[in-house]
C-alpha positions in Angstrom: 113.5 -131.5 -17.2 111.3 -133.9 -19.6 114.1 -134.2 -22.0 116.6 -135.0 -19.3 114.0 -138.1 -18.1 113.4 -138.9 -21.3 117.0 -139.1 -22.0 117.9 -140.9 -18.8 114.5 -143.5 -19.0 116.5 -144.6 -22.6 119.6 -144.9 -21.0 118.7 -146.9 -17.9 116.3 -149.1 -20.4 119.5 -149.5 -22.3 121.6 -150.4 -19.3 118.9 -152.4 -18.3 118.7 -154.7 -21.1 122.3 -154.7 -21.7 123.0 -156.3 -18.1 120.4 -158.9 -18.6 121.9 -160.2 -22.2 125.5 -160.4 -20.6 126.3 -157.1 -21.8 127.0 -158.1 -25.6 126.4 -154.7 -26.4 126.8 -151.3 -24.6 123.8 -150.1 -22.5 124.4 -146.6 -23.5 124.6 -147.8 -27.5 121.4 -149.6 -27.2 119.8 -146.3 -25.0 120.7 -144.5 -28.0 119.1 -146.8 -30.7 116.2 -146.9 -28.2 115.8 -143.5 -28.0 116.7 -142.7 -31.9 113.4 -145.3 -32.1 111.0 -143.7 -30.1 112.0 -140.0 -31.7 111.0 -141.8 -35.7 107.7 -143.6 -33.9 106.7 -140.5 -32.2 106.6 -141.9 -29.0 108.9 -139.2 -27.8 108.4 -135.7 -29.3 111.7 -134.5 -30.7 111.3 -130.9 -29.3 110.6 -131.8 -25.8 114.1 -133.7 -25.6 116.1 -131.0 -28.1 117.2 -128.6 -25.2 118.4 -131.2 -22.9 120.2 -133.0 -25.9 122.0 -129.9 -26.9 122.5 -128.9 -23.4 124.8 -131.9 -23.3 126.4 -132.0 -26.6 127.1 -128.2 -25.9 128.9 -129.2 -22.6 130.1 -132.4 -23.8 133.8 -131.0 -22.9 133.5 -131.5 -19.5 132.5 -135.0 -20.0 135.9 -135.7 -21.4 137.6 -134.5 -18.3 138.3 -137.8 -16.6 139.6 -139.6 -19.7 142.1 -136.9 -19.9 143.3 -137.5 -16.3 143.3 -140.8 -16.6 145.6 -140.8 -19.9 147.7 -138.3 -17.5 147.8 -140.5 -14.4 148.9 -143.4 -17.2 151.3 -141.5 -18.8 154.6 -144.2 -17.9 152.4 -146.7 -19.2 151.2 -144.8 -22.5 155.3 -144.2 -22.9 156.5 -147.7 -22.6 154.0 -149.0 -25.4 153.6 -145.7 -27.2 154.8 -147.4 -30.9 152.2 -150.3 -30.7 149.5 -147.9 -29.1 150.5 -145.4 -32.6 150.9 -148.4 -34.8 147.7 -150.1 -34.1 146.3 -146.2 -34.6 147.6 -146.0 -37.8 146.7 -149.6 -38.9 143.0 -149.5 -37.9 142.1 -146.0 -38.9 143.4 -147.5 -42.6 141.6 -150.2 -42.4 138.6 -148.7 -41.6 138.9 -146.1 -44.0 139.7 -148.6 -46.8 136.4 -151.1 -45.8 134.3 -147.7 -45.4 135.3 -146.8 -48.9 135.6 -149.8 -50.1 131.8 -150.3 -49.2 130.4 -147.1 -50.5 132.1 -147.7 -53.9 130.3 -150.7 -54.2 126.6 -148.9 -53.1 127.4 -146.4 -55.4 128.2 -149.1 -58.5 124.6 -150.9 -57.6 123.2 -147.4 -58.3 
């Protein structure tokens, strides 16, 4: 149950401080980085949050759940704009790809 609180504290902190910056940035992402901190500082002992975390991640299927019955409910939708919904898939997964190699070509050159 600590790991579950310490988990949630992070993710309401996040939440927190992302509603009172005009939510620039996710509450859940800055939970995470929050969290990610205190775990490196030692503020939060890795093995006391390590059974809730893989608790989760083990039944992170379920969490996926509603996003699948929401693409089902928008299914007319998804058809009428399924070639710009695929090309902008194709076209960003490139792109990120190419910067992501792009960028780790040029680390591995300043080595």
């Amino acid at each position: 149950m600590l790991g579950f609180f310490h988990i949630l504290l992070f993710w309401t902190i996040g939440n927190t401080i992302s509603y009172l910056t005009g939510n620039y940035i996710s509450g859940n992402v800055l939970g995470m980085i929050l969290l990610f901190c205190a775990l490196r500082a030692g503020i939060v002992k890795a093995h006391r949050v390590r059974p809730a975390a893989r608790f989760l991640l083990g039944s992170m299927g379920l969490f996926f759940v509603p996003f699948g019955v929401g693409l089902m409910v928008s299914y007319d939708l998804i058809a009428q704009h399924f070639w710009a919904i695929l090309i902008a898939s194709v076209v960003s997964t490139l792109l990120v790809l190419l910067s992501t190699g792009g960028i780790f070509q040029k680390l591995l050159h300043k080595q």
